[in-house]
C-alpha positions in Angstrom: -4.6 12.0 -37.2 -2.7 13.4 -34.1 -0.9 16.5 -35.1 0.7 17.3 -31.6 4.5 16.8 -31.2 6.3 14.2 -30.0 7.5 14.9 -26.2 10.9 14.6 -25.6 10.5 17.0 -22.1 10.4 14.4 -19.3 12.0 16.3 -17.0 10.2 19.4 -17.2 6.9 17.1 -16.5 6.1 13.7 -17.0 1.8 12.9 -18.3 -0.5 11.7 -15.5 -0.6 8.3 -15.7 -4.4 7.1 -16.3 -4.1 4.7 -13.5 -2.9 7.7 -10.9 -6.0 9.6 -12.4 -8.6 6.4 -11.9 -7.6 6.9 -8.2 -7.7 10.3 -7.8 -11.5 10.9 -9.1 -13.6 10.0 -6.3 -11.6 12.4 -4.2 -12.8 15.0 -7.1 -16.0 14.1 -6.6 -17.9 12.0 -4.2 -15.0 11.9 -1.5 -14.9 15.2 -0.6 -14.1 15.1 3.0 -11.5 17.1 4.6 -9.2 14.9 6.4 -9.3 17.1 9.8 -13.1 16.7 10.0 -14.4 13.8 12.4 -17.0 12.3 10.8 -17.2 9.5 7.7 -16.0 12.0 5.3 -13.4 13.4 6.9 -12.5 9.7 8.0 -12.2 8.3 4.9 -10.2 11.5 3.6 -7.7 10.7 6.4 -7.0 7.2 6.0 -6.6 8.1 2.0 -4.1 10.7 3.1 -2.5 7.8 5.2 -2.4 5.3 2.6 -0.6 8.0 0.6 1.9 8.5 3.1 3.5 5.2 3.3 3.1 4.8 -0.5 5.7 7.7 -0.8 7.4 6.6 2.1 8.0 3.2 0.3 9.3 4.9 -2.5 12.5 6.3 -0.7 13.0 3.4 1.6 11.3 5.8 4.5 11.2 3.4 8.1 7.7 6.1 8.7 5.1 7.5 6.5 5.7 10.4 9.4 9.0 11.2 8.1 6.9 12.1 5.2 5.3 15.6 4.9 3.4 17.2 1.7 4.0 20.2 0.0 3.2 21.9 -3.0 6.1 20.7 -4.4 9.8 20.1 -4.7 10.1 24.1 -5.0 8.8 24.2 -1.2 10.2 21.2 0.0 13.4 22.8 -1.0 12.7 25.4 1.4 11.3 23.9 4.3 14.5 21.5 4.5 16.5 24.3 4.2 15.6 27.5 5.3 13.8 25.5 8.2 16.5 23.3 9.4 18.8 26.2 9.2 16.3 28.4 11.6 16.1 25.4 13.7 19.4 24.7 13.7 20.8 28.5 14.1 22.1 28.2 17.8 24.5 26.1 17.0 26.0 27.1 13.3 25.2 28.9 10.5 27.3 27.8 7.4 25.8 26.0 4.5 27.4 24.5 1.5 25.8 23.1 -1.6 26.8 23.3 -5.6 27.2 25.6 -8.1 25.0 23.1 -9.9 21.7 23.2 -7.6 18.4 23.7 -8.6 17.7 27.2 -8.3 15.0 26.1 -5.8 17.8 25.5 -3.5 20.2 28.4 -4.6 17.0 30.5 -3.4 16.3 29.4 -0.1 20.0 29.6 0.8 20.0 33.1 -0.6 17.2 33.9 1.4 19.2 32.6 4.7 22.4 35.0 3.8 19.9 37.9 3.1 17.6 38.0 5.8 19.4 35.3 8.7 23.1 36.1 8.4 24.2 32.7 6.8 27.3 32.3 4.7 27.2 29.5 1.8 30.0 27.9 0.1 29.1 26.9 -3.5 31.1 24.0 -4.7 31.9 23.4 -8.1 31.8 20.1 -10.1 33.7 18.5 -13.2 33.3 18.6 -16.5 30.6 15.6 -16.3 28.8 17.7 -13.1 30.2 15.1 -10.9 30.5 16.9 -7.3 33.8 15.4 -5.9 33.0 14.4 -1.9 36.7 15.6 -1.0 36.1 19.3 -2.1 32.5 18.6 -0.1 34.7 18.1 3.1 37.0 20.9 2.3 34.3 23.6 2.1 32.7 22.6 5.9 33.7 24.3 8.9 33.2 24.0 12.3 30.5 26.0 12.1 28.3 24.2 9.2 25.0 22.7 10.0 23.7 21.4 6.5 24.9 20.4 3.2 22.9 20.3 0.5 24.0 18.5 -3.0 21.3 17.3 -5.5 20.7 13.4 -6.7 20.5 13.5 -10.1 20.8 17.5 -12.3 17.7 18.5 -13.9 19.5 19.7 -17.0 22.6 16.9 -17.5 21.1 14.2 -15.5 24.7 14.1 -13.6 23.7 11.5 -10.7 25.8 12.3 -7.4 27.7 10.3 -4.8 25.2 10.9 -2.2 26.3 8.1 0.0 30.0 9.1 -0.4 28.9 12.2 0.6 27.5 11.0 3.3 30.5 9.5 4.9 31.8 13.1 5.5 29.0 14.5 7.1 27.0 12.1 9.7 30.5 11.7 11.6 30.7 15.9 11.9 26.8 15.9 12.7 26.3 18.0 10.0 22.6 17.1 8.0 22.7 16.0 4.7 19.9 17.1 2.1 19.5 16.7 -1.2 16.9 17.5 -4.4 15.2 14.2 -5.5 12.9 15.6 -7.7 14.4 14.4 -11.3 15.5 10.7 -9.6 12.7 9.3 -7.3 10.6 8.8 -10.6 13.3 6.1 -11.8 13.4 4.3 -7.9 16.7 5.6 -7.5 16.3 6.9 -4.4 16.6 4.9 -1.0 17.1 7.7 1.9 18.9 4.8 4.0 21.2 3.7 1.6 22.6 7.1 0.6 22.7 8.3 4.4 20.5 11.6 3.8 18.5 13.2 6.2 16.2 15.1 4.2 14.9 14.9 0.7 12.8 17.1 -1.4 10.0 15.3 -4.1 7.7 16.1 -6.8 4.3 14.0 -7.9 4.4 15.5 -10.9 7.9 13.8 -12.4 6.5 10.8 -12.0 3.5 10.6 -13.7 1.7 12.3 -10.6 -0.3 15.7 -10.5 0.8 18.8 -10.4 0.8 21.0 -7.1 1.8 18.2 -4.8 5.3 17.5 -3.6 7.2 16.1 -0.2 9.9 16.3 1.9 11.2 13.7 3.9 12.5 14.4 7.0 14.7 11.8 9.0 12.7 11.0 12.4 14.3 13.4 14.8 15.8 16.0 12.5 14.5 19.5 13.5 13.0 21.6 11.3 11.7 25.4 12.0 8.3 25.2 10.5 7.7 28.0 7.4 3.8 27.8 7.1 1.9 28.0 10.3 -1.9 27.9 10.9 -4.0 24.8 11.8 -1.4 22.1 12.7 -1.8 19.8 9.6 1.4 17.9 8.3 2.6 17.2 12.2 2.6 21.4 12.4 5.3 21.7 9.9 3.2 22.8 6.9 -0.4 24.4 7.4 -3.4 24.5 5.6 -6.1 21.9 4.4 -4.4 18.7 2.6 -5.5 18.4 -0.7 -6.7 14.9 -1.1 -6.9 14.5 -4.5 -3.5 15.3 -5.6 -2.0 13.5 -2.1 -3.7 10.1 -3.2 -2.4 10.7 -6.7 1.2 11.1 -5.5 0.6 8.2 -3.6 -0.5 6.1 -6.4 2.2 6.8 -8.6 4.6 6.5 -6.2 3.3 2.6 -5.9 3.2 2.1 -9.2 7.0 2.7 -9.0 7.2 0.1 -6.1 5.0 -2.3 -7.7 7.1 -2.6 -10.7 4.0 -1.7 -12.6 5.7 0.5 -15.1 8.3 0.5 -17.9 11.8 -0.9 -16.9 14.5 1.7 -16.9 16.6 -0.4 -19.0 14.0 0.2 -22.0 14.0 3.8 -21.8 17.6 4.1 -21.4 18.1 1.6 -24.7 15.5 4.4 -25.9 17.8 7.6 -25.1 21.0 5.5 -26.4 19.5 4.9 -29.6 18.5 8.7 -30.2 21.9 9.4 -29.1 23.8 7.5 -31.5 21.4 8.6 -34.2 22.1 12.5 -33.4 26.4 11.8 -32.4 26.4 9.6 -35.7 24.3 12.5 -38.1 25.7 15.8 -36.6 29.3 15.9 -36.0 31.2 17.8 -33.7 28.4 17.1 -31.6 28.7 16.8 -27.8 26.8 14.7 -25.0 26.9 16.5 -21.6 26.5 14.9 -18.5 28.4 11.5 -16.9 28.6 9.1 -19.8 27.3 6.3 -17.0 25.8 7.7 -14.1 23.0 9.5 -15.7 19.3 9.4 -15.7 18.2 6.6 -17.9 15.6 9.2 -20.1 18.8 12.2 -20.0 19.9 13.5 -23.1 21.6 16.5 -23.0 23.4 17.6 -26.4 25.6 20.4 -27.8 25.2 20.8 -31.0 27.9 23.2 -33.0 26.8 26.0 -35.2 23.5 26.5 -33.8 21.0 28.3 -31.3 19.2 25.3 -29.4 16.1 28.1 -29.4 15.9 28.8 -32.8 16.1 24.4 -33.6 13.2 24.2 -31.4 11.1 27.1 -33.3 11.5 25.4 -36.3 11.2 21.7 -35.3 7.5 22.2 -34.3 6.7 18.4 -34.1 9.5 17.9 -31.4 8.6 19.2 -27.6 11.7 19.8 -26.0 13.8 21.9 -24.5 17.6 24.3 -24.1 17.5 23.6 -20.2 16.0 23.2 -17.5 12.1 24.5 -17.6 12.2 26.8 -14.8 14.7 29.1 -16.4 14.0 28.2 -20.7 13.5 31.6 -22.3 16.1 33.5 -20.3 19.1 35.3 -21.7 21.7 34.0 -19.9 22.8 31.0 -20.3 22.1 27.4 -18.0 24.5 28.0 -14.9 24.7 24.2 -14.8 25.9 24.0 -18.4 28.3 27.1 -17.6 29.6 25.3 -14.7 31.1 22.2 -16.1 32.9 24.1 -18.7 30.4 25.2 -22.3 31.1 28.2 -23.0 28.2 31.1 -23.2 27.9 30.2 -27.0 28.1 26.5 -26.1 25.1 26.4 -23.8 22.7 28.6 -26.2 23.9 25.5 -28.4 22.7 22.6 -26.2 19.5 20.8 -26.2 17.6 18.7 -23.7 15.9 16.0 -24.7 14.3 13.7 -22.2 12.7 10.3 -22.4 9.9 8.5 -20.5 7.5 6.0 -20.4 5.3 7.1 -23.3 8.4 7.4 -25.6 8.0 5.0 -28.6 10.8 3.6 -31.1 8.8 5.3 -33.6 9.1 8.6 -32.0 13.4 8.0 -31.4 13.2 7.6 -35.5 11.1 10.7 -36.1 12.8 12.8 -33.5 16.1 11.9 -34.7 15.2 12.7 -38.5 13.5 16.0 -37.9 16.2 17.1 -35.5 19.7 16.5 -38.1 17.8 18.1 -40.6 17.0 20.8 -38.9 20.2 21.2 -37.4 21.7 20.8 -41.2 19.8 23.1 -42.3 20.8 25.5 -39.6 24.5 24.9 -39.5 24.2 25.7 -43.9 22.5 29.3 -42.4 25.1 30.0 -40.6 28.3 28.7 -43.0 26.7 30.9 -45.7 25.9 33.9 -43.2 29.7 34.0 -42.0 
């Protein structure tokens, strides 16, 4: 009998799909080559690099698989698009604006340019669905703003933005246009042409890839200040020995994306709008953040009154899930997204995530659903009695 929970935490991490893993093993074991070495091994390491390459550049509608370069991750794509086109870009501007909504990935780096490189950033706020309106966008620029930075879909509401609208304000100033695709590339969402952006950050593992592995895409001739130097690798931007394994496993889930070899959207959002209604239907008063349409098909992010989201979890063992994003779960202060369109402090200690993906069952939408309202019953009864 399997006594682990049911995962409702897509968007912290998504499981490896079996297929990505079936390519990655002979790169953990026979295919040991390193790509930079010129004989058979390093050979065949580089043209499974390659491969790779345009697989993830056929995800985002790349024209190259050179505008594609690997990183550990969205974390340090973030920062190379960033912090490096900023350096690069430095004799000519040095004003940045982005949301008050960002990943903290990208809050970060720009904090690092303001501390250390003399930056200013202007932090734009959103509305009550964590829609960034383009006009307030082309009221925060300035003659002297290089790069704006404004993320695809949130990691905590699943708020998708009006990249392309965006867009249409910047390329006529010159001004680059980057965004965060980590939560939306996993749902072939993102096609770098037809939103205009000229760099965009990725992450293997949210969509069904390995850990450790991540990308930027970088717009052929957009300039970029390289942050890790050494050997050269990655077209000089991003030193040190590719690792194979987890590169061809980005690759291969990135194709099963392209290949339509994977669960439809449509059923996973039918999925997240059943548990939905189950949870707006059993627990009233309760509140669905995020754009009621333009949302990540798996997002479900949920206020419910009279409770701590922290203490639900603790006692709903057989539900994995979470109060916000993972990278800041477990802090005191409460989700600056959630804060930012409007919840109050006592609001966002109340609000759940729950996210959907492919391995999500009906079943599993029943049994979550149960074991959460009772829970949350249970909890709001505490608390009645307590006051």
């Amino acid at each position: 009998m399997n006594t682990r929970p049911l995962y409702l935490d897509h968007q912290a991490t998504t499981p490896l799909d079996e297929r990505v893993l079936q390519e990655m093993l002979p790169f953990l074991t026979c295919e040991y080559g390193n790509p930079s070495s010129p004989h058979m091994y390093g050979r065949i390491a580089a043209k499974a690099v390659r491969v790779a390459r345009r697989q993830v550049a056929d995800l985002v509608g790349a024209t190259s698989e050179r505008e594609i370069v690997f990183t550990s991750g969205a974390t340090e794509a973030d920062h190379l698009a960033i912090v490096g086109f900023a350096l690069a870009a430095r004799p000519t501007g040095g004003h940045i604006v982005t949301t008050v909504v960002e990943h903290k990935a990208v809050h970060a780096a720009c904090q690092r340019l303001v501390d250390h490189h003399g930056y200013s950033v202007t932090l734009v706020g959103v509305d009550r669905h964590g829609c960034v309106r383009p006009a307030d966008v082309a009221a925060a620029l300035s003659p002297n703003t290089v790069l704006v930075s404004v993320m695809h879909a949130n990691n905590e509401i699943g708020t998708l933005q009006r990249l392309a609208a965006v867009a249409d304000i910047t390329v006529p100033r010159g001004i680059a246009l980057h965004t965060d695709a980590a939560q939306s590339a996993g749902w072939g969402l993102l096609d770098v042409a037809e939103l205009g952006v000229d760099l965009a950050s990725l992450s293997a593992h949210k969509l069904h890839g390995p850990k450790g592995i991540g990308a930027l895409y970088i717009r052929e001739g957009t300039r970029i200040a390289a942050q890790q130097t050494g050997g050269g690798q990655e077209r000089g931007l991003r030193a040190g020995t590719p690792d194979v394994p987890a590169i061809v496993g980005f690759g291969a889930a990135a194709h099963l994306i392209t290949a339509d070899a994977v669960a439809a959207p449509s059923r996973i959002r039918a999925l997240r709008d059943r548990l939905q209604g189950r949870l707006l239907a059993d627990l009233p008063g309760a509140v669905v953040n995020g754009h009621p349409c333009r949302r990540l098909p798996g997002n479900l992010s949920i206020t419910l009154p009279g409770i701590e989201a922290a203490d639900l979890l603790e006692r709903v063992p057989g539900v994995a899930a979470s109060t916000g994003s993972a990278c800041t779960s477990g802090s005191a202060e409460p989700s600056h997204v959630l804060t930012a369109i409007g919840l109050t402090r006592s609001q966002a200690r109340a609000t759940l995530r729950l996210s959907i993906g492919r391995t999500t069952t009906a079943e599993d939408i029943e049994h979550a659903a149960d074991l959460i309202t009772r829970t949350a019953h249970a909890l709001q009864q505490t608390h009645v009695v307590s006051a």
